[in-house]
N, C-alpha and C positions, 0 to 999 in steps of 0.2 A: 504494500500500500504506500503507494504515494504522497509527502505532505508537502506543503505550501512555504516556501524560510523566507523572511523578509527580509533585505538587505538595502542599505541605504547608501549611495556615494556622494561622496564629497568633494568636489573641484576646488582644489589647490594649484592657480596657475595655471600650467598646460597638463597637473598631472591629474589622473583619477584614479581616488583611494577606496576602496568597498571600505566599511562600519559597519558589523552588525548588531543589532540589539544595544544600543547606545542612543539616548534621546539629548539631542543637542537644540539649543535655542536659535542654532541658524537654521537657514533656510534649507530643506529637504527634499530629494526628489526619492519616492518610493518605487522600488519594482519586486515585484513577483518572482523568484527562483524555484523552481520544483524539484528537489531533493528527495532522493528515497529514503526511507527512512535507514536508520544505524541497523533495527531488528531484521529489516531482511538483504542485508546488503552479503554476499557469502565472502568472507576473508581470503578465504583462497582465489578467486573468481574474480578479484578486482583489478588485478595487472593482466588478464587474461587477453583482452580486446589490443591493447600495444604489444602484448605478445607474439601475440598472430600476425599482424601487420610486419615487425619488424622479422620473425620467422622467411614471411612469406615475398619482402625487398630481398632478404638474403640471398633464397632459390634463387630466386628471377637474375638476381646481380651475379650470380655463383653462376647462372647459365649461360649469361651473357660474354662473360669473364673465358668460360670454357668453349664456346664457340669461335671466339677469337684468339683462341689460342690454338684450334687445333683449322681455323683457315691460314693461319701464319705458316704454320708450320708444315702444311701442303702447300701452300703456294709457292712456299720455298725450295719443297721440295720437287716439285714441278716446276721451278725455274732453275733448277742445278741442273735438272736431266735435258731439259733442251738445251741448255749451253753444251754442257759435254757435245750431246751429239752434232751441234751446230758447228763447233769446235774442229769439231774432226772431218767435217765435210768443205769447211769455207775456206779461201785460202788468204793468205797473208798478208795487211795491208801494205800496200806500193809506197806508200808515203814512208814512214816510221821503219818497215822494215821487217816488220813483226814483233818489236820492241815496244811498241804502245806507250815513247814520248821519244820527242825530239828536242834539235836546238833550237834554245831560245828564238822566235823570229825576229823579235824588239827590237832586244839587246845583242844579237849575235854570243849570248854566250859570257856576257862582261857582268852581267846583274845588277849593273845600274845604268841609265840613260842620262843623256843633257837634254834640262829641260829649263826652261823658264818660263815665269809667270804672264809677258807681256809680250804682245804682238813684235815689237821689235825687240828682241834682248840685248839691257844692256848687260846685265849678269848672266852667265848660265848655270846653274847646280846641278850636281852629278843626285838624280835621285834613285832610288831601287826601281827595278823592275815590274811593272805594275802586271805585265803578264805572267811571269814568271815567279814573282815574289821574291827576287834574287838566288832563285835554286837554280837559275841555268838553264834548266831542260823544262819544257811543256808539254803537257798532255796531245796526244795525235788528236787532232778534230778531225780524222778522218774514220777513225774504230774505236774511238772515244778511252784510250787506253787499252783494249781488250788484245791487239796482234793481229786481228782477222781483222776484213772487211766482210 
């Protein structure tokens, strides 16, 4: 059975405070709360309903978790096997060599350029390689590293 609890709030500012069973000579606005009563509420049964729910995010996230773990893990594994066999059929790119990088085109090989800031330079500074990052050699854009075309 069902009872009726009266509760009263109070505005303080922007905040609002519940008061129950407290008669104050300010101004009150009353509302109605429906409360079961203490006698049939079951002790065990009260965390039941967030139980379930957080039970039931678990599954759902545990499945989703597991599905993307085992599409990773095929996709992977079906992009090693066409490589291999790709591998073994294509032949070598012309460019690179089969080596999948070459020399710098930039810099020729130096790891840093003359550059300056202004249409006509009066200074020039020797700066890094922006292709290359002053490592000298550059990836093939022609098999993107790989040795085949």
């Amino acid at each position: 059975m069902a009872r009726i609890h009266v509760s009263r709030h109070e505005k303080k500012g922007n905040q609002c405070q519940t008061v129950a069973g407290e008669k104050s000579s300010r101004r009150r606005s009353w509302r109605a709360v429906d409360l079961r009563s203490e006698d049939s509420v079951d002790p065990h049964r009260s965390g039941l309903r967030g139980y379930i729910s957080a039970n039931s995010a678990a599954i759902v996230f545990g499945g989703f978790l597991t599905l993307n773990l085992a599409a990773t893990v095929a996709i992977g594994a079906f992009r090693s096997v066409a490589e291999r066999k790709w591998k073994k059929i294509a032949l070598t790119c012309g460019i690179c060599k089969g080596k999948g990088y070459y020399l710098c085109k930039l810099c020729n090989g130096n790891a840093t350029i003359k550059w300056s800031p202004l249409y006509e330079p009066i200074h020039i500074n020797p700066c890094v390689c922006p292709t290359c990052d002053g490592n000298r050699v550059q990836r093939c854009l022609n098999c993107l590293g790989k040795g085949y075309s």
